[in-house]
C-alpha positions in Angstrom: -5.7 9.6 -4.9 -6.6 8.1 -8.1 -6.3 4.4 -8.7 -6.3 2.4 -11.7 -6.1 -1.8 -11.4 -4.3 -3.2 -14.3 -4.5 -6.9 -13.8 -5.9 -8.5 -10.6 -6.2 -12.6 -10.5 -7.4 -14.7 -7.5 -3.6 -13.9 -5.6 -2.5 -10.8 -7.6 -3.3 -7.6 -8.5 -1.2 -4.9 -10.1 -2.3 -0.9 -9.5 -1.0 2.5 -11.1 -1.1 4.6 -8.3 -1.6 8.4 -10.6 0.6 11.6 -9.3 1.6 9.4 -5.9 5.2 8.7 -4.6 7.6 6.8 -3.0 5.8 7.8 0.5 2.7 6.0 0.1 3.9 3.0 -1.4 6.7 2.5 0.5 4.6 2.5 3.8 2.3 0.7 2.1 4.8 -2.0 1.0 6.4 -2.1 4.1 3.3 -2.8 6.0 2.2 -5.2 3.4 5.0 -7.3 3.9 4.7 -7.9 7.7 1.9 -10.4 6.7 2.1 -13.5 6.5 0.0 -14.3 3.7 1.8 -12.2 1.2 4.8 -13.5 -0.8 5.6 -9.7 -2.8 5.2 -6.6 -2.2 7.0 -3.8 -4.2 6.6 -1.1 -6.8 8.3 0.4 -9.9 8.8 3.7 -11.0 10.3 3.6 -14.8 10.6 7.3 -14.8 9.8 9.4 -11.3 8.3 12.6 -12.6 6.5 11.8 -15.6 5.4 7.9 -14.8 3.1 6.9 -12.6 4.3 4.0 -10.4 3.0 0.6 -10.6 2.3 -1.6 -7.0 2.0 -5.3 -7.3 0.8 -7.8 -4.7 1.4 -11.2 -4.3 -0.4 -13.6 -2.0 -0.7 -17.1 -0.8 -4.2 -18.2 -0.1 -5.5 -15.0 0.1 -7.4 -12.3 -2.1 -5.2 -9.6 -2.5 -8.1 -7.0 -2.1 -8.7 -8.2 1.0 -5.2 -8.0 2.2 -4.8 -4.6 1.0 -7.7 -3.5 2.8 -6.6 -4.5 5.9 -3.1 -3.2 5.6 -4.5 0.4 4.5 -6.7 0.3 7.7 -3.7 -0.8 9.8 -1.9 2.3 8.3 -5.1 4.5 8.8 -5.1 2.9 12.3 -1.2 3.8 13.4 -1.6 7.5 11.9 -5.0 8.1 14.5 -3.0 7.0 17.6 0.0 9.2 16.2 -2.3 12.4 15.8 -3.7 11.4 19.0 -0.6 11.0 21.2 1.0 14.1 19.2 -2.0 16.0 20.2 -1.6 15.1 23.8 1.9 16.0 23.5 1.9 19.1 22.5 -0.8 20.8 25.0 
């Protein structure tokens, strides 16, 4: 996955996500906006195939590296236990 941050400041950052989808950043958005500390969330497409999309993060009184972070690890967190439990599951 290839990343490029277009603007960050001390409570936003904006990042073209290149040749990703709505399946990443929607589960990424959607995780990100459980927290507390973050006031948007979203992403924009202007064209699906050819455009790369755009995230941006808002946050109140936190860096939104930091809360990124923690949401991707969440996300890597809830994917172990479901290969785990599916792995159980299907012996």
């Amino acid at each position: 996955m290839d990343l490029k941050i277009i603007n960050k400041t001390a409570d936003e950052i904006s990042i073209e996500f290149i040749g990703e989808g709505h399946t990443i950043l929607n589960l990424l958005r959607t995780e990100l906006l459980l927290d507390e500390r973050v006031t948007l969330a979203t992403y924009d497409t202007k064209f699906p195939v050819m455009d790369n999309p755009v995230f941006r993060l808002k946050t109140s009184g936190a860096d939104p590296m930091v809360v990124l972070r923690e949401a991707a690890a969440k996300i890597i967190g809830q994917c172990d236990t479901f290969s785990s439990e599916f792995a159980a599951a299907a012996k």
